[in-house]
LUMKOLDO-193450 format. One record per residue (C-alpha): residue number from 1; residue in three letters; x, y, z. Coordinates in Angstrom, 1 decimal, padded with zeros to 4 digits. Layout:
REM residues N
<pt resi="NUM" resn="ALA" px="X" py="Y" pz="Z"/>
...
END
This chain:
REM residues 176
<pt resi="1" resn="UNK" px="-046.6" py="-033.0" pz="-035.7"/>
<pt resi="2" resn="UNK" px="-047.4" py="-033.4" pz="-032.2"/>
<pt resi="3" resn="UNK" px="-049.7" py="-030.7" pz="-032.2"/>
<pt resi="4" resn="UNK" px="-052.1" py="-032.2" pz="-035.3"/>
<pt resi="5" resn="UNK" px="-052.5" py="-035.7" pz="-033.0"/>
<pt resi="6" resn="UNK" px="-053.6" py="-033.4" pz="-030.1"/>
<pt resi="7" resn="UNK" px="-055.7" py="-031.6" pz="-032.4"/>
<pt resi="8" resn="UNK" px="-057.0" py="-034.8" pz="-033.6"/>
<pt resi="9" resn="UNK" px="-057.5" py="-036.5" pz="-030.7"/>
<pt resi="10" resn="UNK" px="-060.2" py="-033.5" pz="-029.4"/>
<pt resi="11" resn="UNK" px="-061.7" py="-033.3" pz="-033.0"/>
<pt resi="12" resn="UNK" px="-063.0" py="-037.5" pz="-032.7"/>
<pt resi="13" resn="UNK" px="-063.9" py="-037.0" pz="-029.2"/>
<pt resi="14" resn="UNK" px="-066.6" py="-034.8" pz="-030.2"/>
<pt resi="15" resn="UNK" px="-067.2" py="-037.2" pz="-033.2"/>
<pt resi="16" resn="UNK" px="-067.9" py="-039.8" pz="-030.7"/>
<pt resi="17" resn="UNK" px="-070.2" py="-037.9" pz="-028.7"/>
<pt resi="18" resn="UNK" px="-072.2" py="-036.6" pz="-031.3"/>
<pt resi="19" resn="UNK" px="-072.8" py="-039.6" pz="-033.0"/>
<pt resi="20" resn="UNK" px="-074.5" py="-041.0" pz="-029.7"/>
<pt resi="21" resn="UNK" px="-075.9" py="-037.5" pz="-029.2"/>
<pt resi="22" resn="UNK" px="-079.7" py="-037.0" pz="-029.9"/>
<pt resi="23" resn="UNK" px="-079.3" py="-033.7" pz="-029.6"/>
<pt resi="24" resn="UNK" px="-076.6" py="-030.7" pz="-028.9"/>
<pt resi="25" resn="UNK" px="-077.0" py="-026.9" pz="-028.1"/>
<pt resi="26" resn="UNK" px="-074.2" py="-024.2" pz="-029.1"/>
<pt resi="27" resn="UNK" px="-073.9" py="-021.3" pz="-025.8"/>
<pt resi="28" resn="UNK" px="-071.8" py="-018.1" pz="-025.3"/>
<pt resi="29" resn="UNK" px="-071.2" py="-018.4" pz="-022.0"/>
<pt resi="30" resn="UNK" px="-069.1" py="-015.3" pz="-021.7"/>
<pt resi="31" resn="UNK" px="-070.2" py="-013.1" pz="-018.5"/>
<pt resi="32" resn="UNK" px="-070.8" py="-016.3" pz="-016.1"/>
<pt resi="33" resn="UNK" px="-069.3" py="-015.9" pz="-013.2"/>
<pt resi="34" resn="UNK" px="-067.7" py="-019.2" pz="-011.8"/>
<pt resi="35" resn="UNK" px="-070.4" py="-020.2" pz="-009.4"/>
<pt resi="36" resn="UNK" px="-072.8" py="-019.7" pz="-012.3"/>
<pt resi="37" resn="UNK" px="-070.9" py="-021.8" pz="-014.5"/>
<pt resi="38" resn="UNK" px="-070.6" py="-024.1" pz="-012.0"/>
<pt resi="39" resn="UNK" px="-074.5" py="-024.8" pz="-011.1"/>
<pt resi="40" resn="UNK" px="-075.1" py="-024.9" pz="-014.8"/>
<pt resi="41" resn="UNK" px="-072.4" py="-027.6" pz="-015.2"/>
<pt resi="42" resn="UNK" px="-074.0" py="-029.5" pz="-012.4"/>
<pt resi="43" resn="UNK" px="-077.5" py="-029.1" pz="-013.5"/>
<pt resi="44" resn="UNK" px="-076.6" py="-030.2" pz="-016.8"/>
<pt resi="45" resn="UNK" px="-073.9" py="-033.0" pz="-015.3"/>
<pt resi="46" resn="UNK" px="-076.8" py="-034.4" pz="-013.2"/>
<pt resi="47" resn="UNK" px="-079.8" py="-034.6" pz="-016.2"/>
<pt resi="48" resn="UNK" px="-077.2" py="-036.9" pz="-018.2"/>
<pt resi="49" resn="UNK" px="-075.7" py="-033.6" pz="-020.6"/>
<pt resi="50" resn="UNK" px="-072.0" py="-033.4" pz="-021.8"/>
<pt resi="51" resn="UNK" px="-071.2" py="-029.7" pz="-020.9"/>
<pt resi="52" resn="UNK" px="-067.8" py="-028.1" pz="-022.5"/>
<pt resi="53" resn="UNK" px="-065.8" py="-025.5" pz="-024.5"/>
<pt resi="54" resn="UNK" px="-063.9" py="-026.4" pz="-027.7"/>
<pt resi="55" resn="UNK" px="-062.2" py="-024.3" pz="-029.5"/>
<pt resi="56" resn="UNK" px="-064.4" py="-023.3" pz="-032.6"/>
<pt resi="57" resn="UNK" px="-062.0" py="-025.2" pz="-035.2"/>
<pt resi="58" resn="UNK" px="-062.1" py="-028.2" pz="-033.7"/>
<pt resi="59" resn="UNK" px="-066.1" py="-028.4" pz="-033.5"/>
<pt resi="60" resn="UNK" px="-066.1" py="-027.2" pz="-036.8"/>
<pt resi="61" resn="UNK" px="-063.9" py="-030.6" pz="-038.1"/>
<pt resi="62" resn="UNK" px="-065.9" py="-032.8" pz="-035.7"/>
<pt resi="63" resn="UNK" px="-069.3" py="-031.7" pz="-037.2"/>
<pt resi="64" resn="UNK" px="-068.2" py="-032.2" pz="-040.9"/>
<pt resi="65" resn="UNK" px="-070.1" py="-035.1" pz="-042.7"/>
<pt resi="66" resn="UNK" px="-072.8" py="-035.3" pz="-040.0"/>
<pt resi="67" resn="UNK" px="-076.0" py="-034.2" pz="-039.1"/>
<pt resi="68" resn="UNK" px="-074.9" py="-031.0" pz="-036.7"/>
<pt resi="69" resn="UNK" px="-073.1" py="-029.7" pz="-039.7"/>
<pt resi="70" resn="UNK" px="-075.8" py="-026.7" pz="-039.2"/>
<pt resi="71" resn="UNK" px="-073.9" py="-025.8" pz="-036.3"/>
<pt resi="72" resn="UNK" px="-071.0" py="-024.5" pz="-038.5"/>
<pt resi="73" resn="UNK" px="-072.4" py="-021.1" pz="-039.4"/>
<pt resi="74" resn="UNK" px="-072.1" py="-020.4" pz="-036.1"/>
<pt resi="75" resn="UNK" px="-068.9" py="-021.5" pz="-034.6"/>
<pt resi="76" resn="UNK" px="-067.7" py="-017.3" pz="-033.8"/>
<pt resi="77" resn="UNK" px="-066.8" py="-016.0" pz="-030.4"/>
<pt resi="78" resn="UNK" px="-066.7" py="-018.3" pz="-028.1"/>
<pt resi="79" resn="UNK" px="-068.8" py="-021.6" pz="-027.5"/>
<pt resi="80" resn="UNK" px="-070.0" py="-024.2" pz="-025.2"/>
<pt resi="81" resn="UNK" px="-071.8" py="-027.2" pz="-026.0"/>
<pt resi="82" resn="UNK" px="-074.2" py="-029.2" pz="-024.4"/>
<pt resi="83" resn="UNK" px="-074.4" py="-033.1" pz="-025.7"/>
<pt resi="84" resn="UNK" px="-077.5" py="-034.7" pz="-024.7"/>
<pt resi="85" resn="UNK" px="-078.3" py="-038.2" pz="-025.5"/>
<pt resi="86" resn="UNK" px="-081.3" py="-039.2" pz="-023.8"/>
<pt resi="87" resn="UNK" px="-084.3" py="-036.4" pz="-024.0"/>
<pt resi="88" resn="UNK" px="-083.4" py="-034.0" pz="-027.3"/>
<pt resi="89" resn="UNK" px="-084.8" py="-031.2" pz="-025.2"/>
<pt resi="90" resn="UNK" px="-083.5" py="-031.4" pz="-021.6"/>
<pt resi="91" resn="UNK" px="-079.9" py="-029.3" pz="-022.4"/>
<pt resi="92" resn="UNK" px="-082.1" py="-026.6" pz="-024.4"/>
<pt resi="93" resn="UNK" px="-084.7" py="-026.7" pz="-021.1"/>
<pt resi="94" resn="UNK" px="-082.0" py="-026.4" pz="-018.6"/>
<pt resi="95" resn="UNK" px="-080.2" py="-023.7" pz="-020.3"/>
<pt resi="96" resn="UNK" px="-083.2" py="-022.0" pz="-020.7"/>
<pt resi="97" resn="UNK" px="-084.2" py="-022.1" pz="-017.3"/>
<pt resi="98" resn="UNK" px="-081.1" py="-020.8" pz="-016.1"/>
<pt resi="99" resn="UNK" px="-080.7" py="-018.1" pz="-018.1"/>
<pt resi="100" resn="UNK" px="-083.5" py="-016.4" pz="-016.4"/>
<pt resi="101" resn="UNK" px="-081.2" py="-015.5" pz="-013.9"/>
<pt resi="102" resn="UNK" px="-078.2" py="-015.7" pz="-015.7"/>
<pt resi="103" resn="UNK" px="-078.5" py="-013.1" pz="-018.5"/>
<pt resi="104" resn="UNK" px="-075.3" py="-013.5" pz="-019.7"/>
<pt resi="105" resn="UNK" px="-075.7" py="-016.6" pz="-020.7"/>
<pt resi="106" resn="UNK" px="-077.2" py="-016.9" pz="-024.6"/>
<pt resi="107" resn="UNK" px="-078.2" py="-019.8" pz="-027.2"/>
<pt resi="108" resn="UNK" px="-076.0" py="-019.6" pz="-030.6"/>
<pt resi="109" resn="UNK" px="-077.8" py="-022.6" pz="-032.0"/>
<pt resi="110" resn="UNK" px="-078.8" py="-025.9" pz="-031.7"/>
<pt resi="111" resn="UNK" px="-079.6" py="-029.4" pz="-033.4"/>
<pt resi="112" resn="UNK" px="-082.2" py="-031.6" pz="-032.3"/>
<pt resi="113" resn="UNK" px="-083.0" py="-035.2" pz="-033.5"/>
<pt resi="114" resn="UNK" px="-080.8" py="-033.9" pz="-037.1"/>
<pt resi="115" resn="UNK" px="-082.7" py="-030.1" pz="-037.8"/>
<pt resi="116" resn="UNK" px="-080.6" py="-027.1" pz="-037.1"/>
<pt resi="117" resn="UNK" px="-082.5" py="-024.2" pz="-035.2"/>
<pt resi="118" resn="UNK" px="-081.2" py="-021.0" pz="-034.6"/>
<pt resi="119" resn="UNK" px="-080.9" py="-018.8" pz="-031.4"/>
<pt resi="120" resn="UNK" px="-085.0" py="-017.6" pz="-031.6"/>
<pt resi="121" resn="UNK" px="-085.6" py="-021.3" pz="-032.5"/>
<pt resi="122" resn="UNK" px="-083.9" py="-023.0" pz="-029.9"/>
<pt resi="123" resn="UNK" px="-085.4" py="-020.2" pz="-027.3"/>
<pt resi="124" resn="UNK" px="-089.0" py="-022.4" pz="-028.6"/>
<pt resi="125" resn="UNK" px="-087.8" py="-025.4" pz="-028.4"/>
<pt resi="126" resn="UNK" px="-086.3" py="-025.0" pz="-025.1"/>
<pt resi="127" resn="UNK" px="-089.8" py="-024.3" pz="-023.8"/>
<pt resi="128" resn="UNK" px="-091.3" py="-027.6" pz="-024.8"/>
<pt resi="129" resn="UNK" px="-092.0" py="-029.7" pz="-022.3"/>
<pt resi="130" resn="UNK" px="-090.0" py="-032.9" pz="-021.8"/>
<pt resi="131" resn="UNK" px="-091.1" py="-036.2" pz="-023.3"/>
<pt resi="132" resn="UNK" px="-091.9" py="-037.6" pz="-019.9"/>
<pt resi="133" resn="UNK" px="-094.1" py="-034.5" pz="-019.2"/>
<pt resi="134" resn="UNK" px="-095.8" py="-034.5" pz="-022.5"/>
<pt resi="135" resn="UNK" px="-097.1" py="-038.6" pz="-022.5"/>
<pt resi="136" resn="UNK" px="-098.2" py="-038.2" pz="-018.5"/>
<pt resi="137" resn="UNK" px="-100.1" py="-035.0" pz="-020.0"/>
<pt resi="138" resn="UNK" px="-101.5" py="-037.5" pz="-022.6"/>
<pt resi="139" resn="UNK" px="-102.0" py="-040.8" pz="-020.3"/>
<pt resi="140" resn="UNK" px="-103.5" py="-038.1" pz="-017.9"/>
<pt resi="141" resn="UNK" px="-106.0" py="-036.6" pz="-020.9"/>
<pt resi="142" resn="UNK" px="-107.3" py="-040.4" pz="-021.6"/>
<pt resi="143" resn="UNK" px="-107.9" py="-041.1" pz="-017.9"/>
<pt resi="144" resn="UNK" px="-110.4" py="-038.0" pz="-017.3"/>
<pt resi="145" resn="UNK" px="-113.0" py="-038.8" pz="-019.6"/>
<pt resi="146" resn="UNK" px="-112.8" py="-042.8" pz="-018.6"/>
<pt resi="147" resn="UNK" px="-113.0" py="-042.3" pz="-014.7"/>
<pt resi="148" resn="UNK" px="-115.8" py="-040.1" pz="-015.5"/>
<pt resi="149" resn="UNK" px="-117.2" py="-042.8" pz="-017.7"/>
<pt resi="150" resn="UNK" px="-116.6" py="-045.6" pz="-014.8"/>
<pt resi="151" resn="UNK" px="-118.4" py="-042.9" pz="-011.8"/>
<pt resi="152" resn="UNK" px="-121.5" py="-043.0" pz="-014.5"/>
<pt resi="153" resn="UNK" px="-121.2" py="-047.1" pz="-014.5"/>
<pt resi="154" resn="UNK" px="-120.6" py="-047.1" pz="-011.2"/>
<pt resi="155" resn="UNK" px="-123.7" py="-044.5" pz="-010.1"/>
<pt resi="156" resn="UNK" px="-126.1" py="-046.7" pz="-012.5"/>
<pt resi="157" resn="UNK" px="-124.6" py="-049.8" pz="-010.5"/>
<pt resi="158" resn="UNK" px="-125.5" py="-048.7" pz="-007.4"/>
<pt resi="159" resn="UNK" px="-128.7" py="-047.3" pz="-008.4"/>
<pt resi="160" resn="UNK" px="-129.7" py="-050.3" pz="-009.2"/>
<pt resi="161" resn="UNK" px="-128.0" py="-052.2" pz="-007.1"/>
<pt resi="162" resn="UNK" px="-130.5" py="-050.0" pz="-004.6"/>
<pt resi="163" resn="UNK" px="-134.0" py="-050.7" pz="-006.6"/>
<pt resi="164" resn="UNK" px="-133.1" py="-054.6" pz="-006.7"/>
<pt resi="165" resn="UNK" px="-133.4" py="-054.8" pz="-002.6"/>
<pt resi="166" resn="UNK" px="-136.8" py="-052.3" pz="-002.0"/>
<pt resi="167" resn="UNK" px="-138.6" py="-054.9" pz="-005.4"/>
<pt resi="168" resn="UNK" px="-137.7" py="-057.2" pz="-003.0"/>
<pt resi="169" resn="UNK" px="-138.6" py="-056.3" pz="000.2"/>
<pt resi="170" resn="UNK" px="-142.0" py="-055.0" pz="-001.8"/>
<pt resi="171" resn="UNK" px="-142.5" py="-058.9" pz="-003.0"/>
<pt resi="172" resn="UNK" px="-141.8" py="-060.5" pz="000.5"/>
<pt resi="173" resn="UNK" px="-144.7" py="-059.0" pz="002.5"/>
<pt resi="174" resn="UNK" px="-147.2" py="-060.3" pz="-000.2"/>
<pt resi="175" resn="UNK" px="-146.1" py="-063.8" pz="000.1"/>
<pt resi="176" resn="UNK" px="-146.5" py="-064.4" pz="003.6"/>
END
């Protein structure tokens, strides 16, 4: 009876995490070596992302009812999951990254902000660009075209700013 508490125990941890989770990514790790799984855990430890391997029945409870159901079909082999809950793309960037030089390491799945992607669609996803990156892209798109329009203000300005003295010193010699 022992055993089905423990089991239960692990299966509403992961509850917990997902429901504060705005997104989570399924790995097969197998084929890291330990210092690789080691800078991925850090990588992933240090952008905020819950890193681990559960046994494949107990995600499999834990995602009932909820929104990373999607995840079930495929809970095979073994798994790792990454929990974010800030950015829904930084575990799926990370991973992504660092399987460039970690080849072993490959996306099952994923769930971000409630849609279930698979391998090929995480693989896309993970190449987005953070939501940081995307509104200073944006912010960085409206201020071009609006320092350009304040040089043009500025250049009429000054070139009038330049007529206004020579009138001037045009009208002075003609009064005196």
């Amino acid at each position: 009876m022992a055993n089905v508490e423990q089991k239960q125990v692990v299966v509403n941890e992961i509850k917990e995490k997902l429901e504060k989770a705005t997104s989570a990514v399924l790995v097969d790790a197998r084929g890291l070596t330990v210092a690789q799984d080691t800078d991925l855990r850090k990588q992933l430890r240090e952008a905020g992302v819950d890193y681990k391997v559960y046994k494949n029945t107990m995600m499999h409870f834990a995602v009932e009812g909820t929104p990373y159901e999607g995840l079930k079909d495929y809970f095979a082999g073994p798994s790792a999951i990454a929990i974010c809950y800030e950015d829904p793309t930084s575990a799926a960037s990370i991973i992504n990254k660092f399987r460039k030089n970690a080849k072993a390491l490959e996306f099952k799945a994923g769930v971000i902000e409630g849609t279930c992607y698979d391998a090929e669609g995480m693989k896309v996803i993970a190449d987005i660009p953070s939501r940081d990156v995307l509104i200073s892209k944006l912010l960085g798109s409206f201020k071009s075209p609006m320092g350009s329009f304040a040089r043009v203000i500025q250049a009429i300005a000054d070139k009038s700013g330049e007529a206004a003295p020579a009138e001037a010193a045009a009208e002075a010699p003609a009064e005196a």
